[in-house]
N, C-alpha and C positions, 0 to 999 in steps of 0.2 A: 773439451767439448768438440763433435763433429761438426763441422760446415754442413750447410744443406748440398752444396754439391758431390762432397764428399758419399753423402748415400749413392748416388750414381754410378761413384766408381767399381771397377769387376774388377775382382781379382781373377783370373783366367788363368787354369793349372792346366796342365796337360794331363789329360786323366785317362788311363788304358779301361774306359768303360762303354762297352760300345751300346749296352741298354741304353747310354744317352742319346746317340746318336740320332738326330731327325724329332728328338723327343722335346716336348716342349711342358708347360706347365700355365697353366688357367689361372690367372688371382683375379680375383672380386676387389673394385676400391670403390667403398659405400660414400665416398665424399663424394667420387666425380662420376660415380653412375655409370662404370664403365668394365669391362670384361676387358684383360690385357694378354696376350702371348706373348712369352717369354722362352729365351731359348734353354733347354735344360743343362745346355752344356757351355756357353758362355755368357747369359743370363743378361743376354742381349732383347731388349722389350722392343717388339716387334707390332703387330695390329692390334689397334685399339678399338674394340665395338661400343654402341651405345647398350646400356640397358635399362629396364624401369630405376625407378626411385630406389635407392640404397639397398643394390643388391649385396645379401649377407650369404649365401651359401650357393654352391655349385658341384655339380656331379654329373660324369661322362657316364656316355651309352658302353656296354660291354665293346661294341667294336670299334668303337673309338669316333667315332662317324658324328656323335650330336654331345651337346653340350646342354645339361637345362639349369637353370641359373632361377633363384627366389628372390625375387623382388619384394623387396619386406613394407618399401615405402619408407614414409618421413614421421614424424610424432604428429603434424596435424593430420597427414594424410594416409590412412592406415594403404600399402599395396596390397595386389588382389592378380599380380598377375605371373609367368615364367616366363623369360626368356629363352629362345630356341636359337643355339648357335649352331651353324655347321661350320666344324673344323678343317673338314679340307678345305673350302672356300674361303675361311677366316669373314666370316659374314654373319649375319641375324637373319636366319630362315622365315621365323612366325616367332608371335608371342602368343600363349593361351592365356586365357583371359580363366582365375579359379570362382568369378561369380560371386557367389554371396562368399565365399572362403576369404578371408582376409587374414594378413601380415604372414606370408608363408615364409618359412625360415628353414629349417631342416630339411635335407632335401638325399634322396639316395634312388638308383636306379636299378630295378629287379634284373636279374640276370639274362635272361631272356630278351630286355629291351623295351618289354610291352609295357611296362607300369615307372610310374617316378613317382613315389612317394614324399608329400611332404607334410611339414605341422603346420598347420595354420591356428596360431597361438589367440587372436582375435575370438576365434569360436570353439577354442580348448578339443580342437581334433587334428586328428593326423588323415590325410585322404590318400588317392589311390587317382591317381591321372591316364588316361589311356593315351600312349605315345603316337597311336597312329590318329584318335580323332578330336585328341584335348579335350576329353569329356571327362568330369568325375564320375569315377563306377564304383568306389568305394568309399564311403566316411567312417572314423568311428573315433565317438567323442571324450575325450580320456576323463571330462568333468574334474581337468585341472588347469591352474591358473601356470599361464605361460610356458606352453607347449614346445619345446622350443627346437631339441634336433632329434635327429631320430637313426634308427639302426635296424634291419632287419636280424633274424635268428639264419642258424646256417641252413635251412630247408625253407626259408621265408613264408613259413606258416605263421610268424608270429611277428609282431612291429615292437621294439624297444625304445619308447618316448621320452626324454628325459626334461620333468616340468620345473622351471625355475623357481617360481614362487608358491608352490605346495612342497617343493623339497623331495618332490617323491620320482618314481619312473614307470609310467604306464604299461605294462604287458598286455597288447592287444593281439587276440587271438582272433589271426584272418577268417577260419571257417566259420568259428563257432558267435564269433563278435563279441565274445565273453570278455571285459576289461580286468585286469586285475591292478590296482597301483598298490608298490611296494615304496615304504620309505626308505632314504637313504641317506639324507642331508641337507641343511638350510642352502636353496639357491642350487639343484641339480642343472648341471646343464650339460658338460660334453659327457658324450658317450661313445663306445664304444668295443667291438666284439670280437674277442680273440680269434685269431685265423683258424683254429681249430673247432671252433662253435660253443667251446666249454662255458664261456666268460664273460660277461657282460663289465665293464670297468665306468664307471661315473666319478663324475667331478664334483665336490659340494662348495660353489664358489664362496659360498657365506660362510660356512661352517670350517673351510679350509680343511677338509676333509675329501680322502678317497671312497667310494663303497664298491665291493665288487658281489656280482648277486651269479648265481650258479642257475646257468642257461637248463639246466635239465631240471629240476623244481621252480623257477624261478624264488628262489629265495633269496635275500642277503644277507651273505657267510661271514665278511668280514668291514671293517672302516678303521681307517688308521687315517692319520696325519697326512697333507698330503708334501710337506716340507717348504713351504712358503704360503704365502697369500694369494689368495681369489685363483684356484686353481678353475681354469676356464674349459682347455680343451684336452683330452687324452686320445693320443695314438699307438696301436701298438706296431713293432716291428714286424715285418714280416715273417718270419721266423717262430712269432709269439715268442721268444723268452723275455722281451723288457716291453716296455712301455713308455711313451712319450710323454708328460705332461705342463701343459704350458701355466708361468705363475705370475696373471697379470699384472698386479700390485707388488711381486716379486721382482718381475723385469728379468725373469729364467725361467728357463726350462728344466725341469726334474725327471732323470731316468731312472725307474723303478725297476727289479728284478720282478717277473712274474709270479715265478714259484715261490719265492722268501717273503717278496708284498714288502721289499727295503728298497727306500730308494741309494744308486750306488754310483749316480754323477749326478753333481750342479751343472750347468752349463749357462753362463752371461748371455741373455737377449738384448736387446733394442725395448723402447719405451712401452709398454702395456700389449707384451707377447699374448697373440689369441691362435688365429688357428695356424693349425700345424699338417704339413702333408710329408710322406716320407716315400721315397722312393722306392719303385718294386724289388728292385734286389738288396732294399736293405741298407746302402752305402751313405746315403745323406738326407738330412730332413732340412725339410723347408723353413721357417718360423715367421709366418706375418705378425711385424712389431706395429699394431693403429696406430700409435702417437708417434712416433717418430717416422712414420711412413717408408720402410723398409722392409724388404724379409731379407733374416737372417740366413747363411745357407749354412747345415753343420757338420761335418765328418765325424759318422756317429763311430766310427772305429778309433776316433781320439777324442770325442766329444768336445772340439773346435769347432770355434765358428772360423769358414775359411775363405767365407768371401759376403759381401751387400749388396742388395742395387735397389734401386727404386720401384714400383712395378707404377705410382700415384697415390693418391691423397686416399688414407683408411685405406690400407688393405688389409684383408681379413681372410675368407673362403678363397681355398684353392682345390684344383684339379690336376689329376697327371694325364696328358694327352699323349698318348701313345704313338 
């Protein structure tokens, strides 16, 4: 069994990658309400910001410049608010306050910069935040219980919701507001869309099932096993050929082939593996393990894990700051 200090320690390789260089990495730890930077390349945890109450999900501006963070709150106190970091200053610019929208949880940022979409599971909707004056400009209400992360399509005409306790995944259609929810599995929750726009890929944490639904009909094609228990968060690689997916009650991470839909590595986590971030070129993924308060770091070209460190207490949602 590890010592608690043993999390701390880095394993620091000499690595000829210079995408890491000056590159850092965003983890959310919903225990101590804190945004942490970390260094991508000797995973050295550097500024610690405040944030609301148990912030769960985080996602950067295209240019790397803001950070907006969901504030989901506590079980008596549902949150209702984002957090606004600026990155180069390692600092808390604003928080927008989402108003009547409560426990916002999935969080992703339109390409442009102008919008940060997130679910606010409290009101079974996914909304539409304007970056420049923290107003809501857009709501649309999935009319399912526990709203919870979300995905845009590749032309972000469309929001991919994936609801935990309907089991289903909401296809909101931005122009037309037209909702469509497909089922997929007891307990949907990660999601996520192949780099190519084909693919939408879900988790069915109850059902320990994958489903994957086809971005041009929105239909779902296939569900297979997803090779452990409470399979929570799915990443794909850059590249799209595999896919990342984390098996909480497993305690690993499962890489799937895309096109075959097998999974074709196990890989050993840390205590109740949730989310997962994988680096732009492809070369290693992240693994926030909540219970044992660590992320794994992995070399997806051997599917080791090659080094730990700490980032605090529950960490969960991560960012790559460029």
């Amino acid at each position: 069994m590890m010592l608690a200090k043993e999390w701390f320690a880095v394993f620091v390789l000499l690595l000829p990658l210079p995408l890491l260089a000056g590159s850092s990495l965003l983890v959310l730890n919903k225990t101590d309400n804190t945004a942490v930077f970390v260094d991508a390349r000797t995973y050295e945890v550097g500024a610690k910001l405040p944030t609301g109450a148990g912030p769960h999900e985080v996602a950067v501006s295209p240019d790397g410049r803001l950070a907006y963070v969901a504030n989901y709150g506590t079980r008596d106190n549902p949150g209702h608010t984002l957090t606004v970091i600026d990155i180069r200053a390692r600092s808390v610019l604003r928080t927008i306050d989402l108003g009547e929208f409560r426990r916002p949880h999935g969080i992703h940022v339109s390409r442009d910069g102008k919008l940060v979409w997130v679910t606010c599971e409290a009101n079974q909707s996914v909304i539409g935040v304007d970056t420049a004056t923290g107003k809501v400009v857009e709501s649309f209400l999935t009319g399912q219980e526990v709203s919870h992360m979300v995905v845009p399509s590749a032309d972000e005409n469309k929001l991919y919701v994936a609801n935990i306790g309907s089991g289903t995944v909401s296809v909101v259609d931005r122009k037309t507001k037209v909702v469509k929810n497909l089922v997929t599995g007891k307990g949907a929750e990660g999601i996520d869309l192949s780099p190519d726009g084909r693919w939408v890929w879900v988790t069915n944490r109850e059902a320990n099932t994958l489903s994957v639904i086809d971005a041009a009909n929105d239909a779902v094609t296939a569900s297979f096993p997803s090779g452990g228990l409470m399979p929570i968060r799915v990443k794909f690689q850059p590249d799209g050929k595999a896919v990342l997916v984390s098996l909480a009650r497993s305690n690993k991470v499962m890489l799937f082939d895309v096109a075959t839909r097998k999974p074709i590595q196990e890989i050993e986590a840390g205590s109740t593996p949730v989310g997962i971030l994988v680096t732009p070129d492809g070369q290693r993924a992240f693994v926030a393990n909540t219970m044992s308060n660590h992320i794994s770091v992995i070399d997806l070209s051997t599917g080791k894990v090659v080094a730990t460190f700490s980032p605090g207490t529950e960490p969960d949602g991560m960012a790559w700051v460029p």
